[in-house]
Structures are given as structure tokens and as C-alpha cells.
Rosetta silent file (secondary structure, phi, psi, omega in degrees, C-alpha in Angstrom):
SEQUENCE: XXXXXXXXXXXXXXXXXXXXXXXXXXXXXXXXXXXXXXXXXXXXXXXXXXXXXXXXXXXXXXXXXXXXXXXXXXXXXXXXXXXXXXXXXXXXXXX
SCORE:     score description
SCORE:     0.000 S_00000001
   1 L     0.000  157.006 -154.715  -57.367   60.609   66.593 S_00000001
   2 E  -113.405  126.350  147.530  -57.196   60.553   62.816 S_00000001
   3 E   -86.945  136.947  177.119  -57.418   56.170   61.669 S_00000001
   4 L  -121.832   62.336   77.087  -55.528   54.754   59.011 S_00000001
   5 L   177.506  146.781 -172.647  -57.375   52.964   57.701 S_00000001
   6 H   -48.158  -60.127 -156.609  -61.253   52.185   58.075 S_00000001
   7 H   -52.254  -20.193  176.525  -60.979   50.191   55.065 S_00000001
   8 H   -72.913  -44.989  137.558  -58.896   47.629   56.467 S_00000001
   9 H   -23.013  -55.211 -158.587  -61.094   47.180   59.645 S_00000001
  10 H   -91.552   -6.951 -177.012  -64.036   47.138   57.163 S_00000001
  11 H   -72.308  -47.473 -176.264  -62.563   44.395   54.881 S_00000001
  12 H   -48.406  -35.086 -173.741  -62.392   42.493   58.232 S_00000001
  13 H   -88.239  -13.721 -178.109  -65.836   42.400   59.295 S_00000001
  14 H   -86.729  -36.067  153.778  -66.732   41.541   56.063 S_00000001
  15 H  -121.007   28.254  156.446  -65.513   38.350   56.560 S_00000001
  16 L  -114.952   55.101  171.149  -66.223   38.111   60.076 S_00000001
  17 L   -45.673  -12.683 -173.291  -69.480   39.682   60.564 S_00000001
  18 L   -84.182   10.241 -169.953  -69.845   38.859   63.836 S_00000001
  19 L  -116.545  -27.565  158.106  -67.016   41.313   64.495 S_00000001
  20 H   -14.630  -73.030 -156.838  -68.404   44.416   63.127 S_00000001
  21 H   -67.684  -36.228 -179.966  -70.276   46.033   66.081 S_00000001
  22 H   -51.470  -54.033 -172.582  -67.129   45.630   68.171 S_00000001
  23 H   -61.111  -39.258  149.648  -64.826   46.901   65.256 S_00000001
  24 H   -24.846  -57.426 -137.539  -67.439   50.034   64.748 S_00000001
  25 H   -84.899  -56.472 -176.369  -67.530   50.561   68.590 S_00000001
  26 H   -42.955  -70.879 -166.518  -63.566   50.437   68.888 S_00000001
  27 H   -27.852  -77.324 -174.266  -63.333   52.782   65.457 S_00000001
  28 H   -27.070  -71.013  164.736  -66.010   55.187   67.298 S_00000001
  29 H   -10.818  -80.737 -142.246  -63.716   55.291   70.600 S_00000001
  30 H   -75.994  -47.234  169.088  -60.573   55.724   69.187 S_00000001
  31 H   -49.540  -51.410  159.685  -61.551   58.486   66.942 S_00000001
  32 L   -85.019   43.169 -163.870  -63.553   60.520   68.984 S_00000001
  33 L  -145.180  154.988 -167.029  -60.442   60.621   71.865 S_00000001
  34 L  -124.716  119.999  155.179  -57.444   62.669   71.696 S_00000001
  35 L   -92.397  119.780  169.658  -54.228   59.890   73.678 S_00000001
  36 L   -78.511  -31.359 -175.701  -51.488   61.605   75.197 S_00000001
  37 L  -156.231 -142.671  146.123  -49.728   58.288   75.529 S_00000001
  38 L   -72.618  -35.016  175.566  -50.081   54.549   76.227 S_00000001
  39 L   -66.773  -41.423 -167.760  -51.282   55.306   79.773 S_00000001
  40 H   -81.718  -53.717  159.320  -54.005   57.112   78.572 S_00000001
  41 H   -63.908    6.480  150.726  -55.136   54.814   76.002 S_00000001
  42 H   -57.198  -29.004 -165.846  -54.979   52.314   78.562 S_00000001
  43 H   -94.677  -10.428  158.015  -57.464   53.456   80.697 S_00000001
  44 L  -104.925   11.212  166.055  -60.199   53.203   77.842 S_00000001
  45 L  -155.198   78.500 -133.366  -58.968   50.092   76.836 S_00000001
  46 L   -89.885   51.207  179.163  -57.521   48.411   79.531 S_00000001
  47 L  -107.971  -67.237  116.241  -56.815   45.337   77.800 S_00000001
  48 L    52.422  111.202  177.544  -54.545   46.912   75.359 S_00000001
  49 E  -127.273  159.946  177.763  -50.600   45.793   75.221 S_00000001
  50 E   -98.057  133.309  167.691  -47.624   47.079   73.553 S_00000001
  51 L  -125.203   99.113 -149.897  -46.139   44.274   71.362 S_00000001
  52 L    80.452 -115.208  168.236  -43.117   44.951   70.049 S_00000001
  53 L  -113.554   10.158 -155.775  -43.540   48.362   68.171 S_00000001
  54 L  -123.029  160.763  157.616  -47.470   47.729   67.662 S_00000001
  55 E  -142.659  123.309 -156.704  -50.112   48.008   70.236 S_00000001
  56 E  -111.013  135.135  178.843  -52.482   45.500   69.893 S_00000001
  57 L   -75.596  161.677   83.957  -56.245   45.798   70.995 S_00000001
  58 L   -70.532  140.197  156.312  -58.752   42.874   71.672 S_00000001
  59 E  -147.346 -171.589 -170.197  -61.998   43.273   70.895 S_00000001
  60 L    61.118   46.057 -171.804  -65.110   41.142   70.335 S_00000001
  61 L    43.250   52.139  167.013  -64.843   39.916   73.822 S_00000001
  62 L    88.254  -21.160 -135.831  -61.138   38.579   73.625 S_00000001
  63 L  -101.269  -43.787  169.972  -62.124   37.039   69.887 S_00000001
  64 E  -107.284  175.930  166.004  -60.217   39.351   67.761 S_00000001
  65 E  -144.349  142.592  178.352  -56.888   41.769   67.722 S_00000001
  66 E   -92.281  121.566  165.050  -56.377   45.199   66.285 S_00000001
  67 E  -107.235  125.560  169.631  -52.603   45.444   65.442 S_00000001
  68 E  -112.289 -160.792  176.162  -51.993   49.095   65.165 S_00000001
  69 E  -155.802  100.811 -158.816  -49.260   51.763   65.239 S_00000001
  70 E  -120.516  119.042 -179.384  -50.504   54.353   67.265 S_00000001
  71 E  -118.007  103.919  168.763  -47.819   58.030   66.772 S_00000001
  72 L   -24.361  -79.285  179.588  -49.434   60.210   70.280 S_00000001
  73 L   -25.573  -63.722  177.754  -47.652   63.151   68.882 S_00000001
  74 L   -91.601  -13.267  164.343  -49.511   63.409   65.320 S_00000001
  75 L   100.853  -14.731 -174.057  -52.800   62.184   66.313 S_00000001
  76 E  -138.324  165.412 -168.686  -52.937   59.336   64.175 S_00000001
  77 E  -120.065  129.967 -159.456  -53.558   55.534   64.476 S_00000001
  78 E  -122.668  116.854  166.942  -52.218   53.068   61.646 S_00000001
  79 E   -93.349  106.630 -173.352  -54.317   49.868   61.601 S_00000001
  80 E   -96.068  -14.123 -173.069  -51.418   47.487   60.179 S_00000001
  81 E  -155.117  166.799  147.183  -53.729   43.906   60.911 S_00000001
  82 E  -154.885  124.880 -168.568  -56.871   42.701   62.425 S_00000001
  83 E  -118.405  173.259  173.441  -56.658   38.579   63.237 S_00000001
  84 E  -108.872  174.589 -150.726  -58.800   36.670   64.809 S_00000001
  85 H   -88.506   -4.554  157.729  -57.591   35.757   68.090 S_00000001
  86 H   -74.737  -61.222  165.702  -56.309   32.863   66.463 S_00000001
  87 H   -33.875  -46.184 -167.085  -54.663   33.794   63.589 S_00000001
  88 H   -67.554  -68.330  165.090  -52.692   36.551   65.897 S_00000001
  89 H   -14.400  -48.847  175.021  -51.797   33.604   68.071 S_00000001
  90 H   -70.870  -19.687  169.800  -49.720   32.046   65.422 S_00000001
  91 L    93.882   -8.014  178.099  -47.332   35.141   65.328 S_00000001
  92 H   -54.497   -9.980 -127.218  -47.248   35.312   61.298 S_00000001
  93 H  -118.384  -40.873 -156.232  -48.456   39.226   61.660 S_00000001
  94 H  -107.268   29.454  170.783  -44.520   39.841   63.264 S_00000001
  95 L   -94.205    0.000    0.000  -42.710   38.905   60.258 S_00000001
């Protein structure tokens, strides 16, 4: 699947380093996998909920979320946030 965008992921880690290897590992994943659906990405990331119109990730052992926009069809993955599991928690991201 073609991600949009690294750089946002890579901003993140920059001021989290401790979230890098996850955010890499996820990147790696997601990229080198072709998703037919929700079901499918579910089963390599079985954490993984739809919220709203986003499907949101954890990684870094529950510490952060990936908010994406994942379109099946085209193939491509829209990284609209990455929080820390706090930040997400407050709910500003669904404004």
C-alpha cells in the first residue's frame, strides 16, 4: 500500500524517539501488504479499530495511535495524526 505521508510519522518520532522502531516497523508492514478490507488489515494488526471514518492503529506497545484513512480500493493509506496515547485520549484529533 502506497503511505501518505512518511513525513508526518517521521516528524513524530522526532519528538518521541522512543517511538521510532515501532513507527518504522508499522510503516514497513503496511507498505509491503496489499488490504482488501478492514478484515484483512485486522488480522496483521489485530488491535486496529475503525473510529469514526479513521482507523486508528496502536503501536509502541499500546503508547501511541496512528490515525489514518485507509481507501482498500486505491491502495493508499493517509496518515492524518499520530498522538501519544494520551493526547488521542483527549479526542481533540476528531474536531
Amino acid at each position: 500500500m502506497h503511505i501518505i505521508s512518511r513525513k508526518a510519522v517521521a516528524d513524530f518520532w522526532e519528538k518521541h524517539p522512543d517511538s521510532k522502531e515501532a513507527l518504522i516497523r508499522w510503516h514497513r508492514i503496511v507498505e509491503r501488504s496489499t488490504f482488501a478490507g478492514f478484515a484483512e488489515l485486522r488480522q496483521t494488526f489485530p488491535s486496529a479499530d475503525i473510529v469514526g471514518r479513521y482507523t486508528v492503529c496502536n503501536t509502541g506497545g499500546n503508547q501511541y495511535r496512528l490515525i489514518t484513512s485507509i481507501h482498500y480500493d486505491r491502495g493508499k493509506v493517509y496518515v492524518r495524526d499520530v498522538l501519544t496515547h494520551q493526547e488521542y485520549d483527549q479526542e481533540k484529533w476528531k474536531k
